[in-house]
Every structure is written in structure tokens, then in C-alpha cells.
TIMARTI-477043 format. One line per field, with one value per residue (C-alpha): residue in three letters; residue number from 0; x, y, z. Coordinates in steps of 0.05 Angstrom, whole numbers, m for minus. Layout:
N
residuo <- c(ALA / ...)
num <- c(NUM / ...)
east <- c(X / ...)
north <- c(Y / ...)
up <- c(Z / ...)
//
This chain:
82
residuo <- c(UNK / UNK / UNK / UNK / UNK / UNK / UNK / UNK / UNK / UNK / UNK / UNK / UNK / UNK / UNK / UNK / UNK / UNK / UNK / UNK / UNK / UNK / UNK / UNK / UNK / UNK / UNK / UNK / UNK / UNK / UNK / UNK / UNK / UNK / UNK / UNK / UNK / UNK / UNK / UNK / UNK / UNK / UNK / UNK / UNK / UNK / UNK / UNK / UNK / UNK / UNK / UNK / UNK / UNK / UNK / UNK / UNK / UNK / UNK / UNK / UNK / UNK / UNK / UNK / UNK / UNK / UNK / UNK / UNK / UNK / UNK / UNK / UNK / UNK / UNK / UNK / UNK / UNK / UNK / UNK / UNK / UNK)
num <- c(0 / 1 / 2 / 3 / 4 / 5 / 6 / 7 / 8 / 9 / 10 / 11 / 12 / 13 / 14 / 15 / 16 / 17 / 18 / 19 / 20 / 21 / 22 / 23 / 24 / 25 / 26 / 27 / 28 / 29 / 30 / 31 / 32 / 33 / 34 / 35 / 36 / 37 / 38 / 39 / 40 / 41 / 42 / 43 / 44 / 45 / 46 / 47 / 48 / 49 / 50 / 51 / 52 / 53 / 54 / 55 / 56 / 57 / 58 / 59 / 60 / 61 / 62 / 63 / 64 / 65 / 66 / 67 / 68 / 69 / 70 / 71 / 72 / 73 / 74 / 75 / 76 / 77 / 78 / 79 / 80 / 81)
east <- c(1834 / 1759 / 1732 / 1764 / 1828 / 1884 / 1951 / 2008 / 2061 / 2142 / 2164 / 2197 / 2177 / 2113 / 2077 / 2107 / 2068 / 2005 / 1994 / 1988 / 2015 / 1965 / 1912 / 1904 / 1949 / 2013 / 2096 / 2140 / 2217 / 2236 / 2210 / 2204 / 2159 / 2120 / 2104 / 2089 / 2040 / 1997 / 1946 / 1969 / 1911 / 1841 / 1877 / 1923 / 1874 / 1833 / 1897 / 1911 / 1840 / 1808 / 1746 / 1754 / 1774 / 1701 / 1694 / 1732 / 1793 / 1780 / 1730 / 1787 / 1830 / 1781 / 1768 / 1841 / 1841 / 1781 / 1768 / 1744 / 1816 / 1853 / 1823 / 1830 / 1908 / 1916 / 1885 / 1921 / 1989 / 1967 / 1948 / 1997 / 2055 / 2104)
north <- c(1984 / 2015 / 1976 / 1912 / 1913 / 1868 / 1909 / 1882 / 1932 / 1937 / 1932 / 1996 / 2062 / 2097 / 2024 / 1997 / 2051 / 2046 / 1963 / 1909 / 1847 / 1796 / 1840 / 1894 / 1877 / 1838 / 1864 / 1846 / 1849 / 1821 / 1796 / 1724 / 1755 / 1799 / 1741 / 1694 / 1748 / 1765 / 1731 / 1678 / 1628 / 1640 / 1590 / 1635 / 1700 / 1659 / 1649 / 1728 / 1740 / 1725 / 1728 / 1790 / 1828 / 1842 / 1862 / 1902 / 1903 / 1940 / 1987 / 2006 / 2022 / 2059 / 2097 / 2119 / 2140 / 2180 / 2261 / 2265 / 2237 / 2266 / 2335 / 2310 / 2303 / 2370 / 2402 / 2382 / 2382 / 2461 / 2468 / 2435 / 2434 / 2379)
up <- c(2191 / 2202 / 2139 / 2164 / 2123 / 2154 / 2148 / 2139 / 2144 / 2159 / 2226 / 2228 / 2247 / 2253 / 2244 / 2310 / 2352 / 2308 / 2288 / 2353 / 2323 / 2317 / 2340 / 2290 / 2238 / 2223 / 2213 / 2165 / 2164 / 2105 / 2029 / 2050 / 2106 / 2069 / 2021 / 2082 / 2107 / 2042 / 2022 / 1969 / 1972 / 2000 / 2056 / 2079 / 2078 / 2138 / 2172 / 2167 / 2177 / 2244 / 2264 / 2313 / 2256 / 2252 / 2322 / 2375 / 2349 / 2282 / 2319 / 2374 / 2316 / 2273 / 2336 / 2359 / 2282 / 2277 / 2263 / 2333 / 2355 / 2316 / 2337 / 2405 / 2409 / 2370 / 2410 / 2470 / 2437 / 2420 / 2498 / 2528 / 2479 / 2460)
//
């Protein structure tokens, strides 16, 4: 997501708390899905694509993902517990 990467990813699981559909990425549920979603002609990559991929959208998500966070939410899981 931080190097602009569109993901596509099931809609299921970890994915639904991590991927905002249409904003940062796109869910699948099934083949014909995952097939509708990938990028088949240079056509359907600008459809999947938008422009704000290249603004606050991918830098929101490479920020809740960074060391920094991550050391963040650690660290308060080990101070505050579960």
C-alpha cells in the first residue's frame, strides 16, 4: 500500500479491518470477482487505479502500517493489556 500498490484482497478476515473499499484497496468474494478486480487490460488498471492512490490515501495507510505504529500499539497493548 506505501509504494502505491492497489490490493485487492478477500473479504474475509484480517483484510476487512485493514483495506477501506474503494479507498485503499478493493474485496473480493469470489473467482468471478477476483477476475473482475485485477487488472486484465491497461483499461481496467485505470479503473482500479485512481488518482488519489498517489495521495492521502496510500500515505494514511503506509502510516497506520509503519515501525513507528507498530511500536506504538505494542507498546500500549504491553501497558495496558488486551
Amino acid at each position: 500500500m506505501g509504494a502505491g500498490c492497489v490490493p485487492v484482497v478477500f473479504r474475509g478476515g484480517g483484510p476487512l479491518e485493514i483495506v477501506e473499499e474503494g479507498r485503499t484497496g478493493y474485496f473480493f468474494s469470489s473467482v468471478k470477482e477476483l477476475l473482475a478486480a485485477t487488472c486484465s487490460t491497461p483499461a481496467s488498471c485505470a479503473r482500479i487505479r485512481p488518482r488519489r492512490w498517489s495521495g492521502a490515501g496510500r500515505v494514511a495507510a503506509a502510516q497506520r502500517f509503519s515501525d513507528t505504529a507498530f511500536a506504538e500499539r505494542l507498546t500500549a497493548l504491553a501497558v495496558n493489556g488486551l
